[in-house]
VOGU-544022 format. One record per residue: residue in one letter; chain; x, y, z of N, C-alpha, C, O, CB in turn. Coordinates in nm, 4 decimals. Glycine has a CB too. Example, Ala and Ser with C-alpha at 12.3 -4.5 7.8 and 13.67 -1.06 7.14 Angstrom:
REM VOGU-544022
type/mol/nxx/nyy/nzz/caxx/cayy/cazz/cxx/cyy/czz/oxx/oyy/ozz/cbxx/cbyy/cbzz
a/A/1.3190/-0.5690/0.7800/1.2300/-0.4500/0.7800/1.3200/-0.3300/0.7800/1.4236/-0.3319/0.8465/1.1308/-0.4473/0.9046
s/A/1.2850/-0.2250/0.7080/1.3670/-0.1060/0.7140/1.2900/0.0030/0.7870/1.3409/0.1138/0.8039/1.4084/-0.0598/0.5725
END
This chain:
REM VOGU-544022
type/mol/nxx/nyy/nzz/caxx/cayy/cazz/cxx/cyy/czz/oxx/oyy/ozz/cbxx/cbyy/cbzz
x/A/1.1048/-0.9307/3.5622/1.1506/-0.7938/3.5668/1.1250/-0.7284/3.4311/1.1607/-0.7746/3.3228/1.3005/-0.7868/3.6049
x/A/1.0764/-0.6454/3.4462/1.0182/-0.5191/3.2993/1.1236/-0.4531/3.3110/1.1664/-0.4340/3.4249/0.8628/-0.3968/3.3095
x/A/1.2012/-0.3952/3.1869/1.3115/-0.3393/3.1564/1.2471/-0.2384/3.0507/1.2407/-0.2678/2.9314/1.4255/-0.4415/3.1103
x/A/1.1839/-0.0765/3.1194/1.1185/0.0409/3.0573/1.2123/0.1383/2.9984/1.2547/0.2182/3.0819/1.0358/0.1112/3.1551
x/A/1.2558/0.1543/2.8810/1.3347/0.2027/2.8088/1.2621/0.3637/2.7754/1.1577/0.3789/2.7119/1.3605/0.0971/2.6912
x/A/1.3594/0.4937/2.8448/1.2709/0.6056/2.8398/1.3761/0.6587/2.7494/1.4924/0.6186/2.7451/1.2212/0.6901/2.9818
x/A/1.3208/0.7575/2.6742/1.3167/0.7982/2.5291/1.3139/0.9569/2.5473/1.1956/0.9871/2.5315/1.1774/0.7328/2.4400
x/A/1.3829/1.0656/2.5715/1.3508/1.1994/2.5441/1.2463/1.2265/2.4384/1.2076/1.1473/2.3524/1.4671/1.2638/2.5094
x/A/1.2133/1.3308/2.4550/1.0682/1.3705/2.4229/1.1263/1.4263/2.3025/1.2093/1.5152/2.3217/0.9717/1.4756/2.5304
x/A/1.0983/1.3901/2.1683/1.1323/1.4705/2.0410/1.1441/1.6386/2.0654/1.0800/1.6553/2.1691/1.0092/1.4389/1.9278
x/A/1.1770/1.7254/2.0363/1.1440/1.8617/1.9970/1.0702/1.8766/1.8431/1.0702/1.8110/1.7390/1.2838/1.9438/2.0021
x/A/1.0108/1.9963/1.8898/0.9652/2.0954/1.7589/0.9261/1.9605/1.6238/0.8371/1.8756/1.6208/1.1414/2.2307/1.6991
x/A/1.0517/1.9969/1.5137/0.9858/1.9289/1.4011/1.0533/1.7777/1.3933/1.0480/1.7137/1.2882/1.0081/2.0193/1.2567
x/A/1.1218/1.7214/1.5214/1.1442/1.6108/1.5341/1.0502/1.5285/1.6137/1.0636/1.4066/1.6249/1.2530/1.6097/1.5696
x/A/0.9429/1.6053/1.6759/0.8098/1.5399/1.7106/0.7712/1.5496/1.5730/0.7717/1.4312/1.5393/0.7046/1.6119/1.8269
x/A/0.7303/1.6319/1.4490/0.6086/1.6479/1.3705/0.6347/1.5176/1.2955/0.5441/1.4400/1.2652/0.5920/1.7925/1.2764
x/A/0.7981/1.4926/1.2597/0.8472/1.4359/1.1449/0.8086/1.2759/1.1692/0.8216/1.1982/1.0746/1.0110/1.4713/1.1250
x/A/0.7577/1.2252/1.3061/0.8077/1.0975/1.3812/0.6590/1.0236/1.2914/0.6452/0.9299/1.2127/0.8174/1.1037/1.6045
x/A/0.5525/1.1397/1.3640/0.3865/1.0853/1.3033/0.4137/1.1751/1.1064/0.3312/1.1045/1.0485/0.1832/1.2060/1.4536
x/A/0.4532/1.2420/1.0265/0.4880/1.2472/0.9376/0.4813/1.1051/0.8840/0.3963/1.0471/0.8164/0.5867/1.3128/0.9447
x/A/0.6015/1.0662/0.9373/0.6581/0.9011/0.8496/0.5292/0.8153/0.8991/0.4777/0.7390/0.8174/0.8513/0.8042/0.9254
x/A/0.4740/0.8256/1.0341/0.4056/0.7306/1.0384/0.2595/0.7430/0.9181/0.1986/0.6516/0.8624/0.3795/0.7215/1.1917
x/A/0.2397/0.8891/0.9101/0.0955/0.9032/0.8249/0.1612/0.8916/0.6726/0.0761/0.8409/0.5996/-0.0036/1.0779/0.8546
x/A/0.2361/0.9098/0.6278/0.2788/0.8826/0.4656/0.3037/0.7043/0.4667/0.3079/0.6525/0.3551/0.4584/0.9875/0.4133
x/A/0.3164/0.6313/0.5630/0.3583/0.4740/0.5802/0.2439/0.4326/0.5840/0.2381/0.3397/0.5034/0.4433/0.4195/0.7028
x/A/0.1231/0.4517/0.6441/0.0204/0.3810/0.6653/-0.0858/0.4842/0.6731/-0.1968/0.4370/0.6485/0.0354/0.2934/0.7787
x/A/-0.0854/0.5618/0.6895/-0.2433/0.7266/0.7051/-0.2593/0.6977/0.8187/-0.2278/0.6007/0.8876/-0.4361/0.7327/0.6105
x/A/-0.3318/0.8250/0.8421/-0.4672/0.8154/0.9255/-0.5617/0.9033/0.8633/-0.5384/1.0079/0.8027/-0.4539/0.8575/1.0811
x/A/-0.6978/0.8339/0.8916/-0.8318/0.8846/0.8036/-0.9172/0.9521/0.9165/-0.9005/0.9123/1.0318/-0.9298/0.7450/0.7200
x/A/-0.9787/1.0199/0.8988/-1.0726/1.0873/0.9917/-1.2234/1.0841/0.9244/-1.2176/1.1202/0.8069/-1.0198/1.2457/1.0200
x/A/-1.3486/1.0524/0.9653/-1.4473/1.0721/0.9462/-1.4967/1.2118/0.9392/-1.4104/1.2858/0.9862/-1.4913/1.0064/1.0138
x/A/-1.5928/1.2720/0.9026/-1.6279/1.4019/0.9220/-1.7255/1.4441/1.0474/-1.7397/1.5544/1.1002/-1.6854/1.4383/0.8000
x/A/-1.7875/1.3180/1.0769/-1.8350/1.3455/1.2298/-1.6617/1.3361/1.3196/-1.6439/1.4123/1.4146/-1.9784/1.1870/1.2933
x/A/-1.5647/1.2527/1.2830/-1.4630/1.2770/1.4220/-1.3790/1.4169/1.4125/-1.3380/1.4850/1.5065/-1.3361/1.1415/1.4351
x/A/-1.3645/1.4409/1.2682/-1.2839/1.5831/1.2870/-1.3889/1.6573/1.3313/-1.3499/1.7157/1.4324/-1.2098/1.6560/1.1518
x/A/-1.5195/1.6893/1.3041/-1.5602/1.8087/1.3902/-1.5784/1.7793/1.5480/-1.5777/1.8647/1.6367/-1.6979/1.8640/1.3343
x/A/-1.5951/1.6385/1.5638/-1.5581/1.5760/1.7178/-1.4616/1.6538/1.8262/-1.4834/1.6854/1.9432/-1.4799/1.4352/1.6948
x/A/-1.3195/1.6769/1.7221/-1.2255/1.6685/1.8116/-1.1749/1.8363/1.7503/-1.0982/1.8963/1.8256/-1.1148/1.5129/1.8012
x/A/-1.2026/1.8846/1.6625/-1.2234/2.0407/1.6393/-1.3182/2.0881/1.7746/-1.2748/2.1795/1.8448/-1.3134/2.0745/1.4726
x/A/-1.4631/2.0159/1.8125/-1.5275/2.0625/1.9199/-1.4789/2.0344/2.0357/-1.5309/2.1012/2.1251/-1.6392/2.0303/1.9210
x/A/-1.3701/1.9350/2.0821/-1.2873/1.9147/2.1718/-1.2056/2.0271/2.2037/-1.1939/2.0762/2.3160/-1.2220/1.8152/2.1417
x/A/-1.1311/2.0779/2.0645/-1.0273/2.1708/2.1056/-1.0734/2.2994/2.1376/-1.0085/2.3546/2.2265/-0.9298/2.1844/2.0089
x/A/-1.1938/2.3804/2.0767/-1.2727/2.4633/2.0931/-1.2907/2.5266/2.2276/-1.2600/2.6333/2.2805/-1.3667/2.4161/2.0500
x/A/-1.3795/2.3704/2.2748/-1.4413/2.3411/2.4051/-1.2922/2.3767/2.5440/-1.3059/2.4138/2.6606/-1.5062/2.1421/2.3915
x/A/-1.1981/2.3539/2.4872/-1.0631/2.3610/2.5525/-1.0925/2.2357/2.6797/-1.0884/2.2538/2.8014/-1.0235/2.5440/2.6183
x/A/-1.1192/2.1217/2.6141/-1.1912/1.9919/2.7243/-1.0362/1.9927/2.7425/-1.0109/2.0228/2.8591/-1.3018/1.8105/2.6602
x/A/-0.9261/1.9709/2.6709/-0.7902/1.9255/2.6872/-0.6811/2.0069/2.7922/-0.5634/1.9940/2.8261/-0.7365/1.9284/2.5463
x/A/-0.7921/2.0960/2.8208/-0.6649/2.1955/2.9305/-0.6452/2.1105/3.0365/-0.5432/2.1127/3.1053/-0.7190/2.3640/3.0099
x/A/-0.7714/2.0082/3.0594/-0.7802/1.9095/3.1746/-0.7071/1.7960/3.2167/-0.6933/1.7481/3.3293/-0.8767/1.8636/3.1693
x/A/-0.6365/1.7409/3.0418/-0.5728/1.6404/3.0585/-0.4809/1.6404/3.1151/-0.4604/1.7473/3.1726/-0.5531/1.5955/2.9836
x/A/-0.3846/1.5422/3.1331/-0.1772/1.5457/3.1855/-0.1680/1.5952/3.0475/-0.2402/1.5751/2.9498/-0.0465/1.3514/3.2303
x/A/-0.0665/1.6614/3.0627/-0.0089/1.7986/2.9328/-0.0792/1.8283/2.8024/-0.0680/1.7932/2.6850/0.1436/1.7635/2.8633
x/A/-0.1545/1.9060/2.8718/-0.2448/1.9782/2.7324/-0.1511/2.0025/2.6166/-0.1644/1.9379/2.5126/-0.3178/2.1431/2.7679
x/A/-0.0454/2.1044/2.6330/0.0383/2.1708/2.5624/0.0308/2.0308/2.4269/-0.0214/2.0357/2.3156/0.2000/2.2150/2.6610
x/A/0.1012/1.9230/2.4912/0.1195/1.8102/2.3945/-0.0060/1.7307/2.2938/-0.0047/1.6844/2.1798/0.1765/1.7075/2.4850
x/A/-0.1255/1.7444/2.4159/-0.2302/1.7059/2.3360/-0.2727/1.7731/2.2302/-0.3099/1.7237/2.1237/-0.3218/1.6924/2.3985
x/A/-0.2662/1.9192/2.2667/-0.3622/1.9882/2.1780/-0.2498/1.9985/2.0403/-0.2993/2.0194/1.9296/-0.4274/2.1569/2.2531
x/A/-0.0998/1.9831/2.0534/-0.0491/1.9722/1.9473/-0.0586/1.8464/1.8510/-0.0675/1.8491/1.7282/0.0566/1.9998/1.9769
x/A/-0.0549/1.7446/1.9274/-0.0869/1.6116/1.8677/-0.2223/1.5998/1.7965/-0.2071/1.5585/1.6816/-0.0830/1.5086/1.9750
x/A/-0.3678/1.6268/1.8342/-0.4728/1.6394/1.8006/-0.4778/1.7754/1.6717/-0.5384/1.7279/1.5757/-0.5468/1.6509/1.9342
x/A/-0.4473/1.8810/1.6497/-0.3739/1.9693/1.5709/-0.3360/1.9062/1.4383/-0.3878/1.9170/1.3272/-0.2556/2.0144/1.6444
x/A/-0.2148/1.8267/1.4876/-0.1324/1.8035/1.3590/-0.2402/1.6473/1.3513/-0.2693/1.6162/1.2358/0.0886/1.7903/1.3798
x/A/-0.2758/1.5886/1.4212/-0.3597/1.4680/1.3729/-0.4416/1.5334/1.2567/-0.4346/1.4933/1.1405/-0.4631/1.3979/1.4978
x/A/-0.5313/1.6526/1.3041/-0.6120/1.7268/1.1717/-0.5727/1.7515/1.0375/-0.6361/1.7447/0.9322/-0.6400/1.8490/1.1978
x/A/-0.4249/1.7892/1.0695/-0.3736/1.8175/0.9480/-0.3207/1.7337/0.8344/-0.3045/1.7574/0.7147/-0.2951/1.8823/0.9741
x/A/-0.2964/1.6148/0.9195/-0.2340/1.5241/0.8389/-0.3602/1.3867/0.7722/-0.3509/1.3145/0.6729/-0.1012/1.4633/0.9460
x/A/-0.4516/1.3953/0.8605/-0.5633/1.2866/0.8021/-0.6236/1.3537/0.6786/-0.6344/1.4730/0.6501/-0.6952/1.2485/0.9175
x/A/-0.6689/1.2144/0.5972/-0.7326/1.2577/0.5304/-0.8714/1.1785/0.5141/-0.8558/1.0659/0.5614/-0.6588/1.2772/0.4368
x/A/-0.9659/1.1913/0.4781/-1.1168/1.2161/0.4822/-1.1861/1.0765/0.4819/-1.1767/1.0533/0.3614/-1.1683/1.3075/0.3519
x/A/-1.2248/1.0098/0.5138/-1.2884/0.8587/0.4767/-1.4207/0.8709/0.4507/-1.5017/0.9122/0.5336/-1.2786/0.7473/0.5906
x/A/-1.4551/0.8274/0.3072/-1.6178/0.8418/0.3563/-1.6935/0.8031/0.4326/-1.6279/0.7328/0.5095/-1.6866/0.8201/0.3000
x/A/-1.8198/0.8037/0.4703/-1.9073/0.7536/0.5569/-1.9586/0.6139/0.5079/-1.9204/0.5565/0.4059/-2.0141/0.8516/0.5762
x/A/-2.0533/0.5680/0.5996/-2.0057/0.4798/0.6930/-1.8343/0.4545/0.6961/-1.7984/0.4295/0.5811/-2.0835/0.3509/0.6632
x/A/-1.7711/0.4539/0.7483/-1.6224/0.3998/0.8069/-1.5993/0.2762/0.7534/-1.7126/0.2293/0.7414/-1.6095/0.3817/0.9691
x/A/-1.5253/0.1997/0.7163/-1.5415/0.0498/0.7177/-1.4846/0.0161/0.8284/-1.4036/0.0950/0.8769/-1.4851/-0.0280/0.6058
x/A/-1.5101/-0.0963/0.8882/-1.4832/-0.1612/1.0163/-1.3408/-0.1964/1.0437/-1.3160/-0.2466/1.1533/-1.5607/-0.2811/1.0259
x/A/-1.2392/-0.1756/0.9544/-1.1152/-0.1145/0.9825/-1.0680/-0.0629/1.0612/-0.9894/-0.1070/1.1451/-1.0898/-0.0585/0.9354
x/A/-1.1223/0.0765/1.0428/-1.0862/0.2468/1.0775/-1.1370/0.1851/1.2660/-1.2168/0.1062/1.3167/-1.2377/0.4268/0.9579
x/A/-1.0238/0.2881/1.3132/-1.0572/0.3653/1.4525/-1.1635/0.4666/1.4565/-1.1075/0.5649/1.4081/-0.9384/0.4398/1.5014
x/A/-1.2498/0.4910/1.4774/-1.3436/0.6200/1.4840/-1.4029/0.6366/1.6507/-1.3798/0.5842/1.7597/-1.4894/0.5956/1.3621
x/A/-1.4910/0.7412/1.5956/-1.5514/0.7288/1.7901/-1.6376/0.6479/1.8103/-1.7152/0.6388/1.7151/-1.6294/0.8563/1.8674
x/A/-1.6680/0.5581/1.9262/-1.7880/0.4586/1.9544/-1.7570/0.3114/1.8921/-1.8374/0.2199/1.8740/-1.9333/0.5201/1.8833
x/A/-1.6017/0.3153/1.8614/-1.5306/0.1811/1.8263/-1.4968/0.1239/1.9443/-1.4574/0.1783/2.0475/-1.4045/0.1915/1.7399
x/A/-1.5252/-0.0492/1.9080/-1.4463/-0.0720/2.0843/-1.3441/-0.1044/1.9912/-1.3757/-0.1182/1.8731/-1.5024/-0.2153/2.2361
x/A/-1.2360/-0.1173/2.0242/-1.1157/-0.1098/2.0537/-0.9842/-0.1554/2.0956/-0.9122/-0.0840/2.1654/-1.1281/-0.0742/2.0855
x/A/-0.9342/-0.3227/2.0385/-0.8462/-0.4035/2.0711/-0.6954/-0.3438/2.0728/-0.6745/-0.2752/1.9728/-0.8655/-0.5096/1.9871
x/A/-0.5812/-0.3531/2.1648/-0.4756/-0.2751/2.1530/-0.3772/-0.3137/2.2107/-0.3874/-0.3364/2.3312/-0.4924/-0.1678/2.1836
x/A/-0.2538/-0.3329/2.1453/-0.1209/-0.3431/2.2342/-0.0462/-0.2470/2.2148/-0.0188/-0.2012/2.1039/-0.0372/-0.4546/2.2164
x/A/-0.0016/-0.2026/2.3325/0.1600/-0.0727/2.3602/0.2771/-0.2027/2.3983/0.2658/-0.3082/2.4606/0.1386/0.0884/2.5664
x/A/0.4020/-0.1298/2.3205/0.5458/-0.2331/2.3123/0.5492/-0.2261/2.4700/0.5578/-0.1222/2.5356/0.7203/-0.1634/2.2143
x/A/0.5408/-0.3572/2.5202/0.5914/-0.3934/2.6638/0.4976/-0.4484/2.6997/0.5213/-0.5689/2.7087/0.6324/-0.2950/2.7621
x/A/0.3751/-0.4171/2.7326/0.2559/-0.4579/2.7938/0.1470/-0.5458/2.7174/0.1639/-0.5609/2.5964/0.1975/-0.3416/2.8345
x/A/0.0332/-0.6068/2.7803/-0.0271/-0.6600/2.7030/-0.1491/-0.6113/2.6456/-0.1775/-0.4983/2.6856/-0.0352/-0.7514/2.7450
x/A/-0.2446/-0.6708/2.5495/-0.3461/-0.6178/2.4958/-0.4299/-0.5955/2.6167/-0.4253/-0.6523/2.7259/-0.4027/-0.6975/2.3871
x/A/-0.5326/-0.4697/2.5595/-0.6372/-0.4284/2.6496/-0.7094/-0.3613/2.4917/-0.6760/-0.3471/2.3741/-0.5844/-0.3070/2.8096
x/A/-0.8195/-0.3362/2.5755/-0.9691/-0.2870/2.4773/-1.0402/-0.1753/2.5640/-1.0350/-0.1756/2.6870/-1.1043/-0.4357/2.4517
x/A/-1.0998/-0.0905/2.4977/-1.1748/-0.0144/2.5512/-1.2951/0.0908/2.4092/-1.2533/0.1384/2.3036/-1.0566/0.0714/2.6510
x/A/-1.3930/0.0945/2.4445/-1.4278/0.2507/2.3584/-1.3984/0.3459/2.3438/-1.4250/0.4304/2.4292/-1.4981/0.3057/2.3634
x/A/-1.3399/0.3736/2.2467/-1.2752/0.5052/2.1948/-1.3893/0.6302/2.2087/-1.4796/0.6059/2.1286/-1.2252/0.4831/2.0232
x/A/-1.4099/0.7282/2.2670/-1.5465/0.8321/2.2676/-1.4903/0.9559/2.2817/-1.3899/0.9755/2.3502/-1.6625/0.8128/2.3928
x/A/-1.5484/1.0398/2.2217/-1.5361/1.1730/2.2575/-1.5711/1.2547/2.4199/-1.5265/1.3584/2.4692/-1.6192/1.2235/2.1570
x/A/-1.6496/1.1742/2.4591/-1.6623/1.2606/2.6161/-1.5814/1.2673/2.6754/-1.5088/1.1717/2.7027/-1.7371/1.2277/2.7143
x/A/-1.5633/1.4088/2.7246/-1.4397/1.4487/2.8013/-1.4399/1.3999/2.9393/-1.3493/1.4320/3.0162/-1.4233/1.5971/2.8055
x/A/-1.5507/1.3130/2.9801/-1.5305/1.3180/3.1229/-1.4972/1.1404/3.1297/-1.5605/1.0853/3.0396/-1.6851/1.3899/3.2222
x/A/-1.4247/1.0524/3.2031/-1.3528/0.9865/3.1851/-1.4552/0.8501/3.2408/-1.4873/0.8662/3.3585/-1.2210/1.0354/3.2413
x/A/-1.5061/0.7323/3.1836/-1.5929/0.6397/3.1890/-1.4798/0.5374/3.2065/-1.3663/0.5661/3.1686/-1.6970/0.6301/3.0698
x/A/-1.5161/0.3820/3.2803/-1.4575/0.3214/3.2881/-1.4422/0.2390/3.2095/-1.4888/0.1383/3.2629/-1.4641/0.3041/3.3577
x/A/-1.3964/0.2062/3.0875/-1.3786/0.0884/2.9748/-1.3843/0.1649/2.8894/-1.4325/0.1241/2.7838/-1.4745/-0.0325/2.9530
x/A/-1.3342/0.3196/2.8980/-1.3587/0.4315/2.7385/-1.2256/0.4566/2.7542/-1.1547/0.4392/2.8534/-1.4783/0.6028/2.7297
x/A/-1.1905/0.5132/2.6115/-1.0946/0.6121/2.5833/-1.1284/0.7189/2.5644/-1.2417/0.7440/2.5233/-1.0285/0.5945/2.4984
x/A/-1.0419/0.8071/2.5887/-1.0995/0.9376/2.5659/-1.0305/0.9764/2.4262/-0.9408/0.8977/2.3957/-1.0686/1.0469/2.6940
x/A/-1.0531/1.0837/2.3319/-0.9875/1.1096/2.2267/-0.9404/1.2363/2.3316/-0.8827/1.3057/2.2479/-1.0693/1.1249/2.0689
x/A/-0.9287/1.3022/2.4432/-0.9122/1.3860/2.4994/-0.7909/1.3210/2.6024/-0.7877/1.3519/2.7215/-1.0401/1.4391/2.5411
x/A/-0.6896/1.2251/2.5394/-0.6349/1.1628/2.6072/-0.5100/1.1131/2.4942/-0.5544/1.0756/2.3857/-0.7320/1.0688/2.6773
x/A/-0.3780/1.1102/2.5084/-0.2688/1.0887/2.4244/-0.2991/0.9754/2.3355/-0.2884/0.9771/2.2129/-0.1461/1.0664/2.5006
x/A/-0.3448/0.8596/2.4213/-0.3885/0.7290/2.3816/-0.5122/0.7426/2.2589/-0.5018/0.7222/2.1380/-0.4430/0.6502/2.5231
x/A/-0.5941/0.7716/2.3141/-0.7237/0.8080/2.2589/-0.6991/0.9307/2.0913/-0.7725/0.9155/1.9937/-0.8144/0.8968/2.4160
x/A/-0.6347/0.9931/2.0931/-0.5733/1.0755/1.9652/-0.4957/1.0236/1.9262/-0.4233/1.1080/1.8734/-0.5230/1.1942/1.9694
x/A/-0.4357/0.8858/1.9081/-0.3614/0.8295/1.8346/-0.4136/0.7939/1.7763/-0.4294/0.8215/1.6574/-0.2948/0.7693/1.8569
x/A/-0.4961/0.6602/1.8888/-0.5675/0.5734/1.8210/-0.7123/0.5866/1.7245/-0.7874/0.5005/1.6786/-0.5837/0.4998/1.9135
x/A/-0.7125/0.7280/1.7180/-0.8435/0.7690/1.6171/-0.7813/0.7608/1.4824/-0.6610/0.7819/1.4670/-0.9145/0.9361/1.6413
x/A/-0.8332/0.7411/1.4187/-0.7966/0.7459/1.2739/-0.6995/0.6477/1.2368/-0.6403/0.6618/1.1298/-0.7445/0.8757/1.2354
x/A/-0.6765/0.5547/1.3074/-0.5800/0.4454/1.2878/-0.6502/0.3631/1.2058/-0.7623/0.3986/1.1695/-0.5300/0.3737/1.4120
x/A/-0.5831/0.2115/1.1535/-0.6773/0.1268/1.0913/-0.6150/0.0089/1.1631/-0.5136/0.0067/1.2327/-0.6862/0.1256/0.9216
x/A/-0.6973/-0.0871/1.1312/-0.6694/-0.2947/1.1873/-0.5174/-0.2421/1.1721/-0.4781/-0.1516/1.0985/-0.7369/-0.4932/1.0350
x/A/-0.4361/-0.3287/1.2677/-0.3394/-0.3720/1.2543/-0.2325/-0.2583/1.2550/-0.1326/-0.3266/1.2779/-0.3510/-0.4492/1.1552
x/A/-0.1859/-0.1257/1.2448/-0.1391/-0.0400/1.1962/-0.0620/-0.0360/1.2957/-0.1123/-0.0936/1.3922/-0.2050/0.0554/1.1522
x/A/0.0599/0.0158/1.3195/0.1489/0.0100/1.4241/0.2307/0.1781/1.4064/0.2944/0.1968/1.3027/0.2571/-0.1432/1.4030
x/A/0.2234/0.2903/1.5099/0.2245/0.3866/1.5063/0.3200/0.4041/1.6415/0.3318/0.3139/1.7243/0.0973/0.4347/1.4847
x/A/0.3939/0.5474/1.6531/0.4618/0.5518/1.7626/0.3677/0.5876/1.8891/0.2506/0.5905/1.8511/0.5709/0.6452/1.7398
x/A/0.3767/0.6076/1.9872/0.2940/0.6485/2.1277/0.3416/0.7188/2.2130/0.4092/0.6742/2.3058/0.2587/0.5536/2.2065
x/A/0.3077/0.8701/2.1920/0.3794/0.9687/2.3054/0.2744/0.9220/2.4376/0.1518/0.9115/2.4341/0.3702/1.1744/2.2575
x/A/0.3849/0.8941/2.5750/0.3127/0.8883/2.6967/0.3160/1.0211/2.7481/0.3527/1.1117/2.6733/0.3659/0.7892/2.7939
x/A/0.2874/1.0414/2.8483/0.2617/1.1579/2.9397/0.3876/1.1775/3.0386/0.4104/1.2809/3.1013/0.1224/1.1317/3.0266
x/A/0.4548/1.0756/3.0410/0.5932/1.1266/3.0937/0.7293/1.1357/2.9529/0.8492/1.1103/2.9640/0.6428/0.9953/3.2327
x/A/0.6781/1.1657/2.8711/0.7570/1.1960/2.8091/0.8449/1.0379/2.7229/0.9528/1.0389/2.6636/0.8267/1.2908/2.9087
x/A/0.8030/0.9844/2.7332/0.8602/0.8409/2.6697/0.7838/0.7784/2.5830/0.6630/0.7675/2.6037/0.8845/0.7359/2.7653
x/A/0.8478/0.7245/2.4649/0.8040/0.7281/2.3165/0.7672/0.5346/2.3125/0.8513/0.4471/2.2921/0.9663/0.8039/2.1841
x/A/0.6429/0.5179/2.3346/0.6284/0.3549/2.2318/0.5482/0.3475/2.1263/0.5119/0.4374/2.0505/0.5678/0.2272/2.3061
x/A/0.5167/0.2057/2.1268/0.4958/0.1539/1.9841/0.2917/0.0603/2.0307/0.2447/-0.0307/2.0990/0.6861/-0.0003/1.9281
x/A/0.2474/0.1681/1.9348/0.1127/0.1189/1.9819/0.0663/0.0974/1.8050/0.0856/0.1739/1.7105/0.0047/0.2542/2.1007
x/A/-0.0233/-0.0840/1.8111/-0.0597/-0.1621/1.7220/-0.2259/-0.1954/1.7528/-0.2689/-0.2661/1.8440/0.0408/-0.2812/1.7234
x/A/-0.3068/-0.1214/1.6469/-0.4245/-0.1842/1.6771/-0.4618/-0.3239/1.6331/-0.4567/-0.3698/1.5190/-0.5118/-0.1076/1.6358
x/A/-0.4989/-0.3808/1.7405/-0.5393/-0.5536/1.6509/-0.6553/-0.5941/1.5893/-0.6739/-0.6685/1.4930/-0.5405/-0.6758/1.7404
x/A/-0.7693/-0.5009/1.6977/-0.9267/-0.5212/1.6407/-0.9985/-0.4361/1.6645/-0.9975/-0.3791/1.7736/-1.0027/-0.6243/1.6820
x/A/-1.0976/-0.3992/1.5459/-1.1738/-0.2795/1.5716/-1.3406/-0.3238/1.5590/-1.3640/-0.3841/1.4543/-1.1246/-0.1570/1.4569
x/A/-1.4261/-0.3092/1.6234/-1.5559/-0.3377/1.6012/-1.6399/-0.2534/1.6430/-1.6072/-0.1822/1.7380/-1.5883/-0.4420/1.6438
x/A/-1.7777/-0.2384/1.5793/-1.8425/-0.1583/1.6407/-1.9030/-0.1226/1.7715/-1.9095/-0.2378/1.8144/-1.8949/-0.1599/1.5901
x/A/-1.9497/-0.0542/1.8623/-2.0245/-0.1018/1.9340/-2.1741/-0.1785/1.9338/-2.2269/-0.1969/1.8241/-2.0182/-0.0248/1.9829
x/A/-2.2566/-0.2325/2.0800/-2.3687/-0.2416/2.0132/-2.4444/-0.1421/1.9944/-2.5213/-0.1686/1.9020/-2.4312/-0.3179/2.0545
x/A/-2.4660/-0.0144/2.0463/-2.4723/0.0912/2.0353/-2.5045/0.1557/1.8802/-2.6196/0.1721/1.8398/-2.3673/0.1200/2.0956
x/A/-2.3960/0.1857/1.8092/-2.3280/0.2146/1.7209/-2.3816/0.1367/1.6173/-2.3957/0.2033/1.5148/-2.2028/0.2046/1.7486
x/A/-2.4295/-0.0239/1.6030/-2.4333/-0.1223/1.5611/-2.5892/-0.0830/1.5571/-2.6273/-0.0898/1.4402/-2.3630/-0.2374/1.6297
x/A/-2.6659/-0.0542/1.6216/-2.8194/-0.0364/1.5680/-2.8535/0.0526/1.5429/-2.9724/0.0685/1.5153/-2.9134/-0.0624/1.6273
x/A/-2.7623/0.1550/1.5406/-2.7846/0.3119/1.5158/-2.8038/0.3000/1.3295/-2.8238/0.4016/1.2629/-2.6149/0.4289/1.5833
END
């Protein structure tokens, strides 16, 4: 038996303050290809599509505001786009997928156009951050491994 512990949805600056502590505790870095990535995401308004835009486009927003810059190449650390992607959320077990910018939804991708997917950008190995779901309930998402693709890898 799974025992799912639901969490009211922060308000206002008790959502901002939650990823606050988390980005002054550990960062998040953004590449300059992913911020204009996900600047062309919000633009594009790809996110009106998701389960609650309202939340994404604030989360992705303040993700901008609060990262700061990594140079290029990334080191194999960092979350970026075209990373695959090792991951546990508190309760469940690890899963993996590619993190990508396309808005249209592939099977073994994340979307950064997706709650999951805008967390986990700009994260690094190991980093353990809170996780707004889409019904409104707050966990605890830890990246374990980040690698390139092969893709990505001969580019």
């Amino acid at each position: 038996m799974t025992i799912t512990r639901i969490t009211p949805l922060p308000a206002g600056s008790d959502f901002r303050s939650l990823f606050e502590r988390s980005a002054m505790q550990t960062g998040f870095v953004l590449t300059v290809e992913d911020r204009v990535g996900i600047e062309r995401l919000l633009r594009r308004r790809v996110i009106d599509y998701a389960p609650n835009p309202p939340l994404l486009n604030g989360l992705l927003r303040h993700k901008l505001r609060i990262s700061r810059g990594v140079p290029e190449p990334a080191t194999s650390e960092i979350v970026v786009a075209g990373s695959h992607v090792s991951y546990m959320i508190s309760g469940e077990g690890t899963r993996a997928g590619v993190l990508t910018m396309n808005p249209a939804p592939i099977p073994g991708h994340i979307l950064v156009a997706s709650l999951l997917g805008a967390t986990l950008i700009g994260m690094r190995k190991l980093q353990k951050v809170p996780l707004l779901r889409d019904d409104g309930q707050i966990d605890t998402l830890v990246v374990l491994d980040v690698s390139p693709t092969p893709a990505h890898d001969a580019a």
